[in-house]
C-alpha positions as CSV (number, residue, x, y, z in Angstrom):
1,X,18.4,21.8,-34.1
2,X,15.4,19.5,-35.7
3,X,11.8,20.2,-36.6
4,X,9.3,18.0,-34.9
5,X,5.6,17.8,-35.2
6,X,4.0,18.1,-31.3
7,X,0.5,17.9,-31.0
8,X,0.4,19.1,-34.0
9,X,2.1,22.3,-33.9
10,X,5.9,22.3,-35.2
11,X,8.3,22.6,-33.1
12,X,12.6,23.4,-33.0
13,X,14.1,21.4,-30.4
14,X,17.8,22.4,-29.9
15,X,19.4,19.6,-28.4
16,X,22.7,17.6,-27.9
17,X,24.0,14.0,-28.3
18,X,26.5,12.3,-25.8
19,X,28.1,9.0,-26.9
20,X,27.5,7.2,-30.1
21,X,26.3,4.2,-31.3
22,X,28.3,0.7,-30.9
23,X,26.9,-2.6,-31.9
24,X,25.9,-5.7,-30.3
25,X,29.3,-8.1,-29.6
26,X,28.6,-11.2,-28.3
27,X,29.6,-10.3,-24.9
28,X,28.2,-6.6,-24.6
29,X,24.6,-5.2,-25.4
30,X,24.3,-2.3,-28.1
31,X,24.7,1.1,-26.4
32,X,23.2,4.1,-27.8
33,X,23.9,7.7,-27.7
34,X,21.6,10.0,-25.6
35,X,20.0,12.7,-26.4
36,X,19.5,15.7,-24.4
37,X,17.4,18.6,-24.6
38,X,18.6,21.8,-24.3
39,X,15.4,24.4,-25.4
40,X,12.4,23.9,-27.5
41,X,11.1,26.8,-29.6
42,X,7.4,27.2,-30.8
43,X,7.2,30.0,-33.3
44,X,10.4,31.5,-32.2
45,X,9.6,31.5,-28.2
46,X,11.4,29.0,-26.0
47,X,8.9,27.3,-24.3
48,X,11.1,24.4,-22.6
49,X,10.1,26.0,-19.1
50,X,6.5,26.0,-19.2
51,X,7.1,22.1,-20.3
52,X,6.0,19.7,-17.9
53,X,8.9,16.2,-17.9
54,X,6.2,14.1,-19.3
55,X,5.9,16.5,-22.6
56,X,9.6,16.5,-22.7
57,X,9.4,12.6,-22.6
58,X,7.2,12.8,-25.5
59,X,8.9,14.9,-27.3
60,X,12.5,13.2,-26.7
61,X,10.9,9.9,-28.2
62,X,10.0,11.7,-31.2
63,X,13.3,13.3,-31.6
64,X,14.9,9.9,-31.2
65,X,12.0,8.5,-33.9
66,X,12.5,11.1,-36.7
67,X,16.7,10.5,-36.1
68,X,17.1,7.2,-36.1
């Protein structure tokens, strides 16, 4: 689970990471895991089904910002 700042409320995003991280060879491109959200909590309330895909966009970007 992380803490995110979302519009300027925090926010708990539980979430889950399939794959892993493997460098650039000369023949292949860099792959990199994915992350996928399971629930976001605001204050202690799930609130991932009143989320609309473009704030769960937003707030997958930030998750991948703040672990990375």
């Amino acid at each position: 689970m992380a803490r995110l700042k979302y519009r300027g409320e925090e926010i708990e995003v539980e979430f889950s990471i399939y794959g892993e991280y493997i460098p650039q060879t000369r023949w292949q491109p860099a792959e990199y895991p994915e992350y996928n959200i399971e629930d976001v909590f605001y204050n202690g309330t799930s609130i991932f089904a009143i989320l609309s895909e473009n704030d769960l966009e937003e707030i997958n970007e930030n998750l991948i910002a703040e672990l990375e």
